[in-house]
C-alpha positions in Angstrom: 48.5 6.8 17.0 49.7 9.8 14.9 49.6 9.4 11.4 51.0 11.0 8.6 47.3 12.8 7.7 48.5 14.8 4.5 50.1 12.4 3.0 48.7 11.1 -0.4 47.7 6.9 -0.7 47.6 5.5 -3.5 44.4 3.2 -3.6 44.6 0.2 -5.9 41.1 -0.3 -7.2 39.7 -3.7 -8.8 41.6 -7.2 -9.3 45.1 -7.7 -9.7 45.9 -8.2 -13.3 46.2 -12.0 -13.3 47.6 -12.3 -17.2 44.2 -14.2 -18.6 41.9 -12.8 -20.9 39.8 -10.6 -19.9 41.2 -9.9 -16.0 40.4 -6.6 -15.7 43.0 -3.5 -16.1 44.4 -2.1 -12.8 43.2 1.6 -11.8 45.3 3.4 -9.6 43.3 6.2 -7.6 45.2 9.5 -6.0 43.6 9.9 -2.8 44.2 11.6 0.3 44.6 9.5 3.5 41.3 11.0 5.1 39.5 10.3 2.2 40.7 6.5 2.4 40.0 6.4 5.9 36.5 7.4 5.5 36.3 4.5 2.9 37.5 2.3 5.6 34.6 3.8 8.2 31.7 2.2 6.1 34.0 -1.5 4.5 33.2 -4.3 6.6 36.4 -5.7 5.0 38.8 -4.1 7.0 38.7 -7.0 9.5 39.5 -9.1 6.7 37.4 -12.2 7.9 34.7 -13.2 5.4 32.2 -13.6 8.2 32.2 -10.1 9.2 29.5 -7.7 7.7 30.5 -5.1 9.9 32.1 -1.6 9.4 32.9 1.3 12.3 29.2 2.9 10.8 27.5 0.2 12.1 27.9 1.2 15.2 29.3 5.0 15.7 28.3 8.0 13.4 31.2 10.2 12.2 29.5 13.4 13.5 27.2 13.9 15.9 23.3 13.5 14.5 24.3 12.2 11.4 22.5 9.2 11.4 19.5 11.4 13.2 16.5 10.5 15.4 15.5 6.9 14.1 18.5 5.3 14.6 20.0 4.3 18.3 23.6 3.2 18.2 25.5 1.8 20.7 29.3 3.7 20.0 29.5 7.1 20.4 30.2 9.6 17.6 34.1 9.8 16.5 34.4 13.2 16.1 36.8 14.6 18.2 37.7 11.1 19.2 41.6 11.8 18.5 41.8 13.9 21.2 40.0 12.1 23.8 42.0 11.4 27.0 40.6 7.6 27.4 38.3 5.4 25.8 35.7 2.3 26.5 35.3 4.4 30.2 39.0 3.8 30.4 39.1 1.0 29.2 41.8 1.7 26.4 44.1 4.5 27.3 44.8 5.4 23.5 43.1 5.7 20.1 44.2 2.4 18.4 43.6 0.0 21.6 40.5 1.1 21.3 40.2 0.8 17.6 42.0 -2.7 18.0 39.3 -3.4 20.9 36.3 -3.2 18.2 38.0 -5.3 15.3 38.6 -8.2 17.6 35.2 -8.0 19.6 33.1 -7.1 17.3 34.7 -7.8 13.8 36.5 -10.8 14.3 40.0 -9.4 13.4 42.7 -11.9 14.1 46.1 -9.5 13.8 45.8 -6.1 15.6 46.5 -3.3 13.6 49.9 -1.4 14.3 51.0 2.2 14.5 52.8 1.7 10.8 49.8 -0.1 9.5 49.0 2.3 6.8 44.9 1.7 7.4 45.5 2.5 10.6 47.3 5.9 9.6 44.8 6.4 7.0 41.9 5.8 9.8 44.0 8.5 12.2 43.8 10.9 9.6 40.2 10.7 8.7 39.0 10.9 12.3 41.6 14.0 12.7 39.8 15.5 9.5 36.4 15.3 11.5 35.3 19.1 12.8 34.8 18.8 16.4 34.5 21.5 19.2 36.3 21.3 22.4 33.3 19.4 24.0 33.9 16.3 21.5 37.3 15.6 23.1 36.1 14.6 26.4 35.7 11.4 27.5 32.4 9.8 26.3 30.4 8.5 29.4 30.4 4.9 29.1 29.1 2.8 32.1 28.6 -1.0 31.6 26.4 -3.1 33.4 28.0 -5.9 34.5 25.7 -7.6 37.4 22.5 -8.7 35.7 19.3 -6.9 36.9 15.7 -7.4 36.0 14.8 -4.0 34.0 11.2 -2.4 35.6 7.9 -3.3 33.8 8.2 -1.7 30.3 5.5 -0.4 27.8 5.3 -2.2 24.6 4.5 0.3 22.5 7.5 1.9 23.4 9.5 -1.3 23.4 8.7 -1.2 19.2 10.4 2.0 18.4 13.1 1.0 21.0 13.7 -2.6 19.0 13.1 -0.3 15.2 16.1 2.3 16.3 18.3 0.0 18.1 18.1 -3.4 17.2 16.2 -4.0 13.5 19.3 -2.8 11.4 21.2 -5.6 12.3 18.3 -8.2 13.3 15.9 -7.3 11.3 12.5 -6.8 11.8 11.1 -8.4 15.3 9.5 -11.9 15.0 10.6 -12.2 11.9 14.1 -10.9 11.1 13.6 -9.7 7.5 16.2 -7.2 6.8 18.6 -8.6 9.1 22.2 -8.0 8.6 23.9 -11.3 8.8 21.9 -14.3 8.8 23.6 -15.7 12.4 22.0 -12.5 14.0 19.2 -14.2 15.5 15.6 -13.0 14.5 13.8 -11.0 18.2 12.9 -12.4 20.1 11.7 -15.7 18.7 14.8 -16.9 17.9 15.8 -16.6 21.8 13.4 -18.1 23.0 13.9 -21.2 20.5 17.7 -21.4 21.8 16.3 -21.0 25.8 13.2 -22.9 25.6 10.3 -23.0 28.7 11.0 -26.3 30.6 14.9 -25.8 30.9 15.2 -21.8 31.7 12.3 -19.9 33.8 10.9 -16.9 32.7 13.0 -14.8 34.9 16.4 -16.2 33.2 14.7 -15.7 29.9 14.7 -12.8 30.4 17.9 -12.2 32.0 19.7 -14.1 28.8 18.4 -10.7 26.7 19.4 -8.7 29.5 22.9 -10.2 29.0 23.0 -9.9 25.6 22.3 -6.6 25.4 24.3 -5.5 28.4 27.0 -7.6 28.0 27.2 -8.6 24.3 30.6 -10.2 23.1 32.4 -7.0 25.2 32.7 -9.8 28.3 32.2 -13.1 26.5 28.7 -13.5 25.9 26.5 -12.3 22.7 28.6 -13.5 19.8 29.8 -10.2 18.0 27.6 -7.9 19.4 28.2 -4.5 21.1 27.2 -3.8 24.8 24.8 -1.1 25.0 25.9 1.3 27.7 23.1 2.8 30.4 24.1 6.3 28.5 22.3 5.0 25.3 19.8 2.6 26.7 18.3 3.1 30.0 17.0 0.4 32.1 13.7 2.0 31.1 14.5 1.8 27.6 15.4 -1.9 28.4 12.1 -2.9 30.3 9.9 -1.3 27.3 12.3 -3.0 24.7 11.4 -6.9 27.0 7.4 -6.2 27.4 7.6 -5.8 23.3 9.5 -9.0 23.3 6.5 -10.4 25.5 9.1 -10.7 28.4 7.0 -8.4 31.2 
């Protein structure tokens, strides 16, 4: 996907003048098509679904350690990202399959976006205008677990900061799910076990359906619109600790 990365957009802000009183006045906005892109990194509206609340910030940072130490995200940073051979762990051979790959999964995007589309050109250019050294153009290990596997016995301690930088900023806080995103995101881990109750799932496949979700998420069908997180970002360490929090030793 190349785009046309100098060009200037014009951006259209507030309503369309509508002819009543009191419709507000059409602004027209000079802006480069970087500078729209990175608009279109943080608006959840791009997918153009009313459901969707999320943006590509929720789950990738633009540069590497912008979002710092508290925060765990399962997308790798898009710097560089233009120039990467393959994406997904080749998955997606080019840069708008992949991009296409998160707005249906993830953001509930009916129509794909094209090479003319200009958001996608505008994207192209922003993540072009992103300084990245040679090392940010090579393929981003990505390794999905697709056969379920019980995680070892965790610490729960640990399993708290795991759920704080991973999980609460889009389910909230655990148990009770203040703060939470969207309110379909279900509240950790009590909301689980509501929806797999004791009686019709053992513990083991209790704790195999977070397993899933978190493996899996919607990337192969399961987990609603949520990301998988790779074993580059979360360990099966990192997933044991994150389960004995969750009371699931």
């Amino acid at each position: 996907m190349r785009a046309r990365g100098g060009a200037v957009a014009a951006l259209a802000c507030a309503a369309l003048l509508g002819g009543c009183p009191g419709d507000p006045e059409i602004r027209v906005v000079d802006a480069t098509a970087a500078e729209h892109g990175a608009a279109l990194f943080r608006d959840p509206s791009i997918a153009g679904s009313r459901f969707n609340q999320y943006a590509c910030s929720t789950c990738h940072e633009a540069k590497p350690g912008e979002a710092g130490d508290a925060i765990l995200l399962p997308g790798a940073p898009l710097a560089g990202a233009v120039d990467r051979p393959y994406y997904w762990g080749g998955q997606e051979a080019d840069l708008l399959g992949a991009i296409n790959h998160c707005l249906y999964f993830f953001m509930m995007k009916d129509e794909p976006w094209t090479a003319d589309d200009g958001d996608a050109q505008a994207m192209y250019a922003y993540l072009a205008s992103l300084p990245a050294d040679g090392a940010a153009a090579e393929p981003v290990p990505f390794t999905p677990v697709y056969a379920l596997r019980e995680p070892p016995p965790g610490d729960a301690g640990r399993g708290e900061i795991i759920h704080e930088r991973a999980c609460a900023s889009c389910h909230g806080r655990a148990r009770s799910g203040q703060g939470r995103l969207v309110d379909r995101a279900p509240a950790l881990p009590d909301d689980t076990f509501e929806d797999h109750p004791l009686g019709e799932y053992t513990e083991a496949e209790r704790r195999l359906v977070f397993v899933e979700k978190v493996r899996h998420g919607g990337f192969v069908g399961y987990g609603g619109q949520m990301p998988p997180f790779s074993l580059e970002v979360l360990s099966e360490q990192d997933l044991g600790d994150l389960l004995a929090f969750y009371h699931q030793p």
